[in-house]
C-alpha positions in Angstrom: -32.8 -11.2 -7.2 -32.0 -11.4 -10.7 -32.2 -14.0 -13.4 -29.1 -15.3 -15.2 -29.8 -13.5 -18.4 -30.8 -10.0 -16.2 -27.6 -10.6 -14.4 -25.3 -10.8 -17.9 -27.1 -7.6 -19.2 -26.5 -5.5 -16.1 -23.0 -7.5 -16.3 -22.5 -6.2 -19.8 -24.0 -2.6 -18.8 -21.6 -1.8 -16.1 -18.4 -3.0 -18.1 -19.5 -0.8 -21.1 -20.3 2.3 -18.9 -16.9 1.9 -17.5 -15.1 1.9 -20.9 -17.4 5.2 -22.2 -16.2 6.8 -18.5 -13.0 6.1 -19.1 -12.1 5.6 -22.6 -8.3 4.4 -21.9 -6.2 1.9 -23.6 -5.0 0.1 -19.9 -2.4 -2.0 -19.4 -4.0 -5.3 -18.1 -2.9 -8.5 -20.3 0.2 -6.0 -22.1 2.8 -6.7 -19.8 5.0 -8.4 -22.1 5.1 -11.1 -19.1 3.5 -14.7 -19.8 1.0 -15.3 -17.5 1.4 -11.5 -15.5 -1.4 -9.4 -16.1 -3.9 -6.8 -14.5 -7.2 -7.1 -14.0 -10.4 -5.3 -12.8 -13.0 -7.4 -11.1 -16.1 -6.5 -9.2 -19.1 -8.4 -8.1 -22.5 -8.4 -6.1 -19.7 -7.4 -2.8 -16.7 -6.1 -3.6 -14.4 -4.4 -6.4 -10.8 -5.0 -7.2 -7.9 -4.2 -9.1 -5.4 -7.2 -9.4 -2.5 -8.2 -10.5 -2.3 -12.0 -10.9 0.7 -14.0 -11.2 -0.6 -17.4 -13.1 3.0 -19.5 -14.4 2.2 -23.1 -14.6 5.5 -23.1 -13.4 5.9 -22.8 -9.6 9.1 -22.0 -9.2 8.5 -18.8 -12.1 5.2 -17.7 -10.0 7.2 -17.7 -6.7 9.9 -15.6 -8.3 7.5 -12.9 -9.7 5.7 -12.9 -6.4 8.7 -12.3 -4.6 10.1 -9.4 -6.9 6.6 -7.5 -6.5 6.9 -8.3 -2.8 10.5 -7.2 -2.3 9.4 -3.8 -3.4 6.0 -3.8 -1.1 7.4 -1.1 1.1 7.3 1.2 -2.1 4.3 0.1 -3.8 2.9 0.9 0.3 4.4 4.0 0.6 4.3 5.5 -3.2 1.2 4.0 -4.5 -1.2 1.8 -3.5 -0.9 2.0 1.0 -3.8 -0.9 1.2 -2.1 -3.0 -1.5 -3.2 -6.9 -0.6 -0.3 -9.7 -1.1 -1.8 -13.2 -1.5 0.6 -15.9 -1.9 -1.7 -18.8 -2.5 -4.5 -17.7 -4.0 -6.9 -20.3 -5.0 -9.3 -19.4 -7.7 -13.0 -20.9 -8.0 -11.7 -23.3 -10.7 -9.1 -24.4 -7.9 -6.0 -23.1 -9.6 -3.8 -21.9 -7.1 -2.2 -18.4 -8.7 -0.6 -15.5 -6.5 -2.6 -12.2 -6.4 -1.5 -8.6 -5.3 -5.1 -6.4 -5.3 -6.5 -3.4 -3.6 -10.7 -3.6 -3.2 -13.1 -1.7 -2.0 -16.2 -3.6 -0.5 -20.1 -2.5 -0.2 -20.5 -1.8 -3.8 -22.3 -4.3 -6.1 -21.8 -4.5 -10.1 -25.9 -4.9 -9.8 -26.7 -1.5 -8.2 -26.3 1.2 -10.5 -25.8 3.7 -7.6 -22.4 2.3 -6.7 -21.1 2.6 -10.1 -19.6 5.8 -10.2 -17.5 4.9 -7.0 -16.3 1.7 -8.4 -15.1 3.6 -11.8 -13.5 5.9 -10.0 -12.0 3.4 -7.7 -11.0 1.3 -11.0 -9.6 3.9 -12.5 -7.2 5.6 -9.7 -6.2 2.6 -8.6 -5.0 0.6 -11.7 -3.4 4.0 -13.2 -1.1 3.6 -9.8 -0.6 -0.1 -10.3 0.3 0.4 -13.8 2.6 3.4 -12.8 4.5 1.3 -10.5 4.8 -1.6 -12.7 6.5 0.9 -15.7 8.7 2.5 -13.3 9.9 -1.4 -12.1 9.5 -3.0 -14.9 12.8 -3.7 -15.8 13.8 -5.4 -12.4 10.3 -7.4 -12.2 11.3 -8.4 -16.1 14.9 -9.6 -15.6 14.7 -13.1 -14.1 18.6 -12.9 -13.2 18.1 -10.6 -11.2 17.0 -12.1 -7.6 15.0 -10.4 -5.3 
């Protein structure tokens, strides 16, 4: 087990050895959408790549989530095939958001020998999700447009 402050500085480790692997400029919080943005997570379990939908506004998170899901057979089929659609997400602050992720599981942020697989997996994975968000971009932007 590790203490807190061991915990932050292997924390802080593995995010900077990701960023010297791969020394991209990525998408994440760029989307030009309020409250639609990509994110990489991993912890002592798992890894993702995410894309959270967080409006305030229901009725505005609904209507992204739907978009994204109207084109799930593509995103399947073209990009991600173990792509993850969560409605209803509820975070561990209890804000409900909706979430579309891949993950991989069996890796740990605190066990330096599973680091290389989770770059790599952070790295395919969120160059497809950001592929298929600039190629649909324009239909997930327009709001008058209904799924």
């Amino acid at each position: 087990m590790f203490s807190k402050e061991e915990s932050q500085k292997i924390k802080r480790l593995f995010w900077i050895a990701f960023a010297e692997e791969y020394p991209r400029k990525w998408l994440l919080y760029n989307t030009r959408i309020k409250d639609f943005s990509f994110k990489f997570y991993a912890d002592n379990k798992i890894a993702q790549v995410v894309l959270d939908i967080e409006c305030k506004d229901e009725e505005l998170r609904k209507i992204y989530f739907e978009k994204i899901e109207s084109l799930k057979s593509i995103l399947q089929s073209e990009f991600l095939p173990d792509v993850i659609f969560d409605k209803n997400f509820l975070l561990e602050n209890q804000k409900r958001i909706s979430r579309i992720y891949v993950e991989i599981e069996n890796v740990s942020i605190h066990n330096k020998e599973t680091w290389k697989s989770v770059f790599d997996f952070f790295s395919e994975n969120m160059d497809l999700f950001e592929r298929f968000f600039y190629e649909y971009e324009d239909y997930i932007r327009d709001l008058k447009i209904n799924t």
